[in-house]
N, C-alpha and C positions, 0 to 999 in steps of 0.2 A: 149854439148853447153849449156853455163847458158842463161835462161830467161831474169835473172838480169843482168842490165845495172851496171856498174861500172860507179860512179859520181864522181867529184871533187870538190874542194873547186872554182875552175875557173870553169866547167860546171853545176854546182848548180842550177845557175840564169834557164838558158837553158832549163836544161833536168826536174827539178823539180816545180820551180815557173813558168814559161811560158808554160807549159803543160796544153794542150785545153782538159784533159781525170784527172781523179784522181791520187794523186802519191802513192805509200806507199813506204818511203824510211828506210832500213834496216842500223843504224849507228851501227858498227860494229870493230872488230878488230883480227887480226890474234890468239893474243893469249889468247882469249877469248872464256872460253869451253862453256858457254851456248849461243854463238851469232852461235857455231860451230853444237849445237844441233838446234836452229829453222834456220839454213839456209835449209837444207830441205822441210823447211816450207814453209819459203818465196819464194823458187823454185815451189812450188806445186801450189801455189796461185797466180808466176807469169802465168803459165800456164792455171790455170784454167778460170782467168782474161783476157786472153790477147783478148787485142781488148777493153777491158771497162777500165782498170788499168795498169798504166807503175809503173815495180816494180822494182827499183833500190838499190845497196847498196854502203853507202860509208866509208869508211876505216878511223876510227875518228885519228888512230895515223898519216895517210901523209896527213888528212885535218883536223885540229885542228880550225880552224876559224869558218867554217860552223858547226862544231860540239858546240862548245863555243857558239856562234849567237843563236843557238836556246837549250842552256844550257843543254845540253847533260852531267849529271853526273854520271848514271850507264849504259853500254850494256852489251843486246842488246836493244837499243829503239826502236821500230818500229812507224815511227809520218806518219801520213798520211795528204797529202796536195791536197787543191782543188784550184782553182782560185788563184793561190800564196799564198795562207792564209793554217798556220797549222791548222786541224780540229780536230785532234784527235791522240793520241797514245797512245801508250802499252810496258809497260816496262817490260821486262825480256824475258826469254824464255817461249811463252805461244804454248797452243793446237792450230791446225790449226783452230778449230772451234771457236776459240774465236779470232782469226785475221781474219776468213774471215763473223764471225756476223756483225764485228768492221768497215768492209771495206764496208756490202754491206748497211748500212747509207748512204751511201756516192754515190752511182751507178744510 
């Protein structure tokens, strides 16, 4: 069972802006080898968060709007959100140590 929440371009608002805890959301795509290498990652850190960090990914080829909205050019981006406001992200496929230095700013 994955950690990560699967988001949409319709539960966006919901599960990432209205979120009372930090987001890190993982824009991603199937056939994408390095989104395919830090999803591992993102799994570890959902887990190792869970409870401080909702860690969700959304799929930039079936939501192309929400990915556009906050100009999502290369994956995998990893953007982290707080009070509805982007705070931070991390482009490409990084160490877990450098997403979870990145996250705990934010905790």
């Amino acid at each position: 069972m994955s950690a990560a929440v699967q988001v949409t371009d319709g539960t966006f608002k919901a599960d990432v802006l209205d979120s009372d805890v930090p987001v890190l959301v993982d824009f991603w795509a199937p056939w994408c080898g390095p989104c395919r290498m830090v999803a591992p990652v993102v799994e570890e850190i959902a887990d190792q968060y869970a409870g401080q960090v909702k860690v969700v990914k959304l799929n930039t080829d079936e939501n192309p709007n929400t990915a556009s909205q906050y100009g999502i050019r290369s994956i995998p981006t990893l953007m982290i959100f707080k009070g509805g406001q982007r705070v931070d992200m991390v482009v490409g496929a990084v160490p877990k140590t450098t997403l979870a230095s990145t996250l705990e700013k934010y905790l």
